[in-house]
N, C-alpha and C positions, 0 to 999 in steps of 0.2 A: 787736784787742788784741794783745800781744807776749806770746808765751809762748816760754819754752825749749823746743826743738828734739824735739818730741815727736809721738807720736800720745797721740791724743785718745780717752776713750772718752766715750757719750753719756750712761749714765745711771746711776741707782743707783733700787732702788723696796723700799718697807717696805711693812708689813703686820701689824696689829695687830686678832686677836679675844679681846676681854674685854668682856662683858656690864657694863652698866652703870657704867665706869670713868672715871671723872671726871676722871682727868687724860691721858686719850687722849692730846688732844694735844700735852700738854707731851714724852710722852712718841714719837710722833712724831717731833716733834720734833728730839728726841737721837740718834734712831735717823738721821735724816737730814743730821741733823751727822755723823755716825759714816759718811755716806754720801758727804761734801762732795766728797772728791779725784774721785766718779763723774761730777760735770757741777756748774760753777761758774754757768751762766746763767740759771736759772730752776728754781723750786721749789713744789710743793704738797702739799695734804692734801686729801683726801675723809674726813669721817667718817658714819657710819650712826645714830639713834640713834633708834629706835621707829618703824622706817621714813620715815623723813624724814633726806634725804639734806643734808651743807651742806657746801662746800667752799671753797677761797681758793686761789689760784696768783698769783705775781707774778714780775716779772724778778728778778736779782740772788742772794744766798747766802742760805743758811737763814735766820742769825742777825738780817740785816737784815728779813726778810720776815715772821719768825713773830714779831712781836713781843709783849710780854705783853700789850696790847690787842686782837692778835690772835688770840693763844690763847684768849683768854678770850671773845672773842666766839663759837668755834669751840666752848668748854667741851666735856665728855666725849661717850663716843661706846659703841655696842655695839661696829661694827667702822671699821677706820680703814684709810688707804692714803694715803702717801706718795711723793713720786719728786723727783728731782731732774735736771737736762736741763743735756747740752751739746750744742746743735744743730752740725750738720754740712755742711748744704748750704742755700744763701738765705738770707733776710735771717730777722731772729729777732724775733718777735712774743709778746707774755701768749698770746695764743691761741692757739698753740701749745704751752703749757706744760701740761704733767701734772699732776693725772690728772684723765684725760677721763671725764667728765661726759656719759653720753648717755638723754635720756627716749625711750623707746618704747613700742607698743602695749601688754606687759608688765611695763611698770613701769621703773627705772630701771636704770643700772648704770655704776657708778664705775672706769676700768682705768688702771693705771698699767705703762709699757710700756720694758722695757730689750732693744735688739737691733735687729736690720731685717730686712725682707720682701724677698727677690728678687723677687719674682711681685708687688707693690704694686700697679703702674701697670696689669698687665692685670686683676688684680681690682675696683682703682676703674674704670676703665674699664667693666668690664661691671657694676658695681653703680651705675653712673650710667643706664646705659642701661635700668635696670630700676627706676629713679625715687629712688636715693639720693641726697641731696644732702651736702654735705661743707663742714663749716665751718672744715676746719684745711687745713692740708698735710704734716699728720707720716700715717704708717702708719698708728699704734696706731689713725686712726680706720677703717681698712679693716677691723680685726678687731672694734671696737664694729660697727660695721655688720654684718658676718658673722653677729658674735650677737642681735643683735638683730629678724636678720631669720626667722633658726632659731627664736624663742622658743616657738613655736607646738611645739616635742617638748620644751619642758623644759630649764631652763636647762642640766643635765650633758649632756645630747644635742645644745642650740645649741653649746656652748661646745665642745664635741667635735668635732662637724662643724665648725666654724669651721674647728676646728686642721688637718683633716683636707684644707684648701682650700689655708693660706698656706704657704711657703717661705723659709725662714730661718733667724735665730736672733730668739730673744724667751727674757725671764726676765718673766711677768704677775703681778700681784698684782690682783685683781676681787672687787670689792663686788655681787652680786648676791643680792637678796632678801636671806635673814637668815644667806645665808654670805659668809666668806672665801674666795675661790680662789687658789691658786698653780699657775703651770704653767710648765713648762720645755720647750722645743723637742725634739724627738727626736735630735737631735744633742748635746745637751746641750752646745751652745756658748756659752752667757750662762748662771752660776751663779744658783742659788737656793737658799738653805738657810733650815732650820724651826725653831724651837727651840720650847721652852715658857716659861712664866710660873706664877706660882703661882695667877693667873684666866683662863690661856687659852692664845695661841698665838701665834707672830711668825714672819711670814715676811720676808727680805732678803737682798740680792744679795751681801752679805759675812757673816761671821759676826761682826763687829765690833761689828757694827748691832744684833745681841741681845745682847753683852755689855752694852753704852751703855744698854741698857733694860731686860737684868736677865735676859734668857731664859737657860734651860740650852739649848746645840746639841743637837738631836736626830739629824738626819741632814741629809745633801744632798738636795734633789728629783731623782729620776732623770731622764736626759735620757727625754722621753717621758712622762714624768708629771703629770697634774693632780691635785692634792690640794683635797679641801672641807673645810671649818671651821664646825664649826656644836654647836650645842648640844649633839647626838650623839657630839660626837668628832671625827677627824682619819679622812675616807674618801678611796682612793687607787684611779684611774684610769688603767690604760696607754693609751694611743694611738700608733699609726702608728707598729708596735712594727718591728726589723729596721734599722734608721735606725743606721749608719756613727756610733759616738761621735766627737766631737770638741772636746773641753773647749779652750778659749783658749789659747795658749799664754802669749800676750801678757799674760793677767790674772797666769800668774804673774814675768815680766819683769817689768810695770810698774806695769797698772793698778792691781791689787788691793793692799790696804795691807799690810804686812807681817808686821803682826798678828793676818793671818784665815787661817781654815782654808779649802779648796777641795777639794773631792772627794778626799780622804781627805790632802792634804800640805800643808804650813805653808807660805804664803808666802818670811817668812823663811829658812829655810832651804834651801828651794830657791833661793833668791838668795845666798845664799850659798854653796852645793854648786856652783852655777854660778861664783864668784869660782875656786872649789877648785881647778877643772876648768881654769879659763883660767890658773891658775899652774902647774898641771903639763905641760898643752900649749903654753903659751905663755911662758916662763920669759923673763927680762931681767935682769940687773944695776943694781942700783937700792939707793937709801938711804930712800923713804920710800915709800909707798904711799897715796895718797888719792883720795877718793870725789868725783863729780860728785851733792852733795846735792839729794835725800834721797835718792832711790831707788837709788840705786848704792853705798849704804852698806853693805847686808849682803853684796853681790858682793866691795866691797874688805875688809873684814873676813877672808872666805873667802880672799881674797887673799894678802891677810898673813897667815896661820897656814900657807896651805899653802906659800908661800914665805920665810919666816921674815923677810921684810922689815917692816919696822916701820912699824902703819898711825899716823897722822898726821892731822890737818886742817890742809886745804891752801885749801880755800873754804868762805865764809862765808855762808849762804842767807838772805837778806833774808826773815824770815817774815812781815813785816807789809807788802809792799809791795803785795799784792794786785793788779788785772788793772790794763793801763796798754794804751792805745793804740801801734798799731805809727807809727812816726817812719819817714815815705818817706827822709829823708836817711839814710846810709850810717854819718856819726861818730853818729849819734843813736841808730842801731839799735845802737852798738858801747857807747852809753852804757844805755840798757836790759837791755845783758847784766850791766855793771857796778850797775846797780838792782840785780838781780836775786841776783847772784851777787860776792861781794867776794873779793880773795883774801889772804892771811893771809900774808905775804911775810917774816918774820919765821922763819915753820916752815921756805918751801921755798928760801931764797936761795941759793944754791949747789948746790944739793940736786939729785939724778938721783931724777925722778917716773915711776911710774907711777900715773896717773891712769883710774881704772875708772867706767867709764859704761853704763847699760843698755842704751842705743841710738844708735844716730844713723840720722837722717830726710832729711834736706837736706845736711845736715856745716856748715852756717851754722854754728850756737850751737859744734860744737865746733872750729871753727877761732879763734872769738872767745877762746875760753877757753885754747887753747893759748897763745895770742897773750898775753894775760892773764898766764897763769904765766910765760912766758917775759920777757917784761917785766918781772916781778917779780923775775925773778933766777934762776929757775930753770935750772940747768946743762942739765937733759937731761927731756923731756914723751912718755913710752910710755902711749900708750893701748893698753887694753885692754876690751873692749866686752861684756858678759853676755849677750849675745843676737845671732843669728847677723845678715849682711847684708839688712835691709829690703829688696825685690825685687818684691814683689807689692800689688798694693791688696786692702782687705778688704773685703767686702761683708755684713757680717754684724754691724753692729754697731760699727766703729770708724774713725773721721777718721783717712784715709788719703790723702796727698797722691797725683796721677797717679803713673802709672811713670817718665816722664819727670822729677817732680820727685822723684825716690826715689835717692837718691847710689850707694846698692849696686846699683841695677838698671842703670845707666847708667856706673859705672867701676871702675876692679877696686880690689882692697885697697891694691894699692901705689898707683895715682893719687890715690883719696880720704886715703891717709897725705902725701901732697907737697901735697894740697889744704890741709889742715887743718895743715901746716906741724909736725909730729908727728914723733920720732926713730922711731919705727915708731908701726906699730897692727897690733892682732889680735882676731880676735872669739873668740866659741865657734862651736862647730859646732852644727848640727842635733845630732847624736845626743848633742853633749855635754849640750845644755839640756833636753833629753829624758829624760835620766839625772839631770839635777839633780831633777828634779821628782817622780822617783821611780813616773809614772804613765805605763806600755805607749806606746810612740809611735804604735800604729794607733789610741790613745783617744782623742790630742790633736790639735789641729788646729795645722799650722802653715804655712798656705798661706800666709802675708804674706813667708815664707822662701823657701819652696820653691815656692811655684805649686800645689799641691795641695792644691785647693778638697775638701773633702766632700760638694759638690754641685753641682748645673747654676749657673753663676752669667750674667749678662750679660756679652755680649762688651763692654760699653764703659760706663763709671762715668757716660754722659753719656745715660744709658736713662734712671737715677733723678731721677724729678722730687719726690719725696716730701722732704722731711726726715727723715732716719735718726732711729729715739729710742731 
């Protein structure tokens, strides 16, 4: 499919305990529309109700797949779990799609699974040898199997020792017997946040996801934490405590919406604090300021106040054009940016731009778009970028192209600005985005920048045979 010039993240996953709630799944649901921007390829629910587990996953978006005959076939639930999937590596199958559904000796258990496993392939590997068989090829089922095989101490001692095996990043939501679980990596590098309800409790990878369904935010899940949901209350487990924080950095550049909260700082505004930052270090002479939509909105914003230039719409974001096949020919590809992206040639005709974007991955989509404005009439196209030079692949959770196809690893600022045919370009720095976020730089992880993993990762992206979820 043709997407603008991004990294990809894979997933988003709810979690809903209210006893006897009859609109479970409607309400799912919404949480996982509120979830959409995390993974556009495939989507499910698992719900619980009188211990009798029912679920449904299909390819395609929420809205197409949960339809009200499907809801309703689904009807209420004690506890529920949703996810949503953008696969990353191989071809892309339903059976693959969350959340996995696994019957054992113990009974069942429903996991819905946001992040990836370093250590996957050696773990399946040795749980095959010990007579697991495996019906997907994502992770999440190497950690069903882990607990499943553990059941025999009790679901909080399986699901603990599990954690206690794999290597990564994971945000879990887990249906097991008559609780909810939540659990957060010890790194705390894929979010999970709790809220409440007036019958119960929500857990999701954004905070957005209990607004959409009504929860008050309670807190963030600490990295290292499993939390249970059960009749009793909300009970909290550390694990595999001493573990280097490293919150995304990325979730606040791109992924995450700019609506939700993350471990104690607003989206928005730290995209914006970051625009701040790129006009006092990187200042130009210019008549209008505009954003590469959506996500580069609150950067330019920050833009324009901190440099008194006046922000504007300069491009016009097709919201109904939905996923489209990539076009091998060259004018085709050039006409898929124009789907995508219109430009408004009226605002910038003569006009000196700078144009703020959160990233660039390849420099494809942003060499098209200069091309675009300049065509349109535009005098003068200064990019300016909210987030430092891509350099690194991630293994932790996000569709990251090789090194070789990564534009900042392989040319410097000035070549990638003659590439993309741009009257300059500037990024932020490390410590500028750092500061925008307002959260300690040993907390956050920024190795897709800098090379400074939080952990052992593999020497070569060509080790994972899994599909990242």
């Amino acid at each position: 499919m043709f997407e603008l010039d991004k990294l990809k993240d894979e997933c988003g996953v709810v979690g809903i305990y209210a006893p006897k709630d009859e609109s479970m799944s409607q309400r799912l649901c919404f949480g996982l529309v509120a979830l959409q921007h995390r993974g556009q390829e495939s989507a499910g629910m698992a719900l619980l109700r009188d211990g009798k587990m029912k679920y449904y996953k299909e390819m395609g978006l929420v809205q197409e797949i949960f339809t009200k005959e499907v809801l309703g076939r689904l009807e209420g639930g004690d506890i529920g779990i949703g996810h949503v999937r953008y696969s990353t590596t191989g071809e892309s199958y339903v059976s693959n799609a969350q959340p996995l559904v696994v019957n054992y000796k113990g009974g069942s258990i429903a996991l819905a699974h946001n992040g990836n496993l370093v250590n996957a392939n050696m773990l399946r590997d040795e749980l095959e040898e010990q007579g697991s068989i495996f019906q997907t090829s994502i992770d999440s089922e190497v950690i069903a199997n882990l607990i499943a095989r553990n059941y025999s101490l009790g679901f909080k001692e399986a699901i603990i020792k599990s954690m206690e095996r794999i290597r990564g990043a994971y945000a879990l939501t887990i249906i097991c017997g008559d609780n909810l679980i939540g659990v957060r990596d010890p790194n705390g590098i894929r979010p999970l946040v709790m809220g409440k309800t007036a019958d119960g409790y929500v857990l999701a990878s954004e905070s957005v996801a209990l607004d959409v369904i009504g929860a008050e935010f309670i807190r963030d899940i600490a990295p290292g934490e499993m939390v249970i949901i059960n009749k009793d209350g909300v009970e909290s487990h550390m694990f595999n405590p001493g573990q280097k924080c490293a919150h995304c950095s990325f979730e606040y550049v791109y992924f995450a919406r700019p609506d939700s909260d993350m471990d104690g700082s607003n989206v928005y505004m730290t995209r914006r604090n970051a625009g701040r930052t790129l006009a006092k270090n990187h200042p130009v002479e210019a008549d209008m300021v505009i954003a590469v939509p959506d996500s580069g909105i609150a950067a330019a914003i920050g833009y324009a106040e901190e440099s008194g230039i006046p922000y504007g719409v300069g491009l016009i974001k097709n919201k109904y054009m939905g996923r489209t096949f990539i076009q091998p020919d060259q004018s085709m590809r050039e006409l898929a940016v124009r789907l995508k992206l219109n430009v408004l040639k009226e605002n910038i005709v003569g006009k000196r731009i700078v144009m703020i974007d959160d990233s660039i991955v390849r420099g494809t989509t942003s060499g098209r778009i200069v091309k675009m404005l300049k065509d349109a009439g535009a005098a003068e196209v200064h990019l300016r970028v909210s987030s430092p030079p891509v350099k690194h692949s991630c293994y932790f959770g996000i569709d990251t192209p090789s090194r070789k196809q990564l534009v900042g690893a392989i040319k410097s600022v000035d070549e990638i600005c003659e590439m993309i045919g741009a009257d300059s370009l500037a990024y932020i720095s490390i410590e500028g985005l750092v500061a925008s976020t307002g959260i300690a730089g040993d907390r956050l992880c920024t190795a897709c920048f800098s090379g400074d993993y939080p952990m052992a990762v593999p020497k070569s992206a060509n080790k994972f045979v899994f599909e990242k979820c």
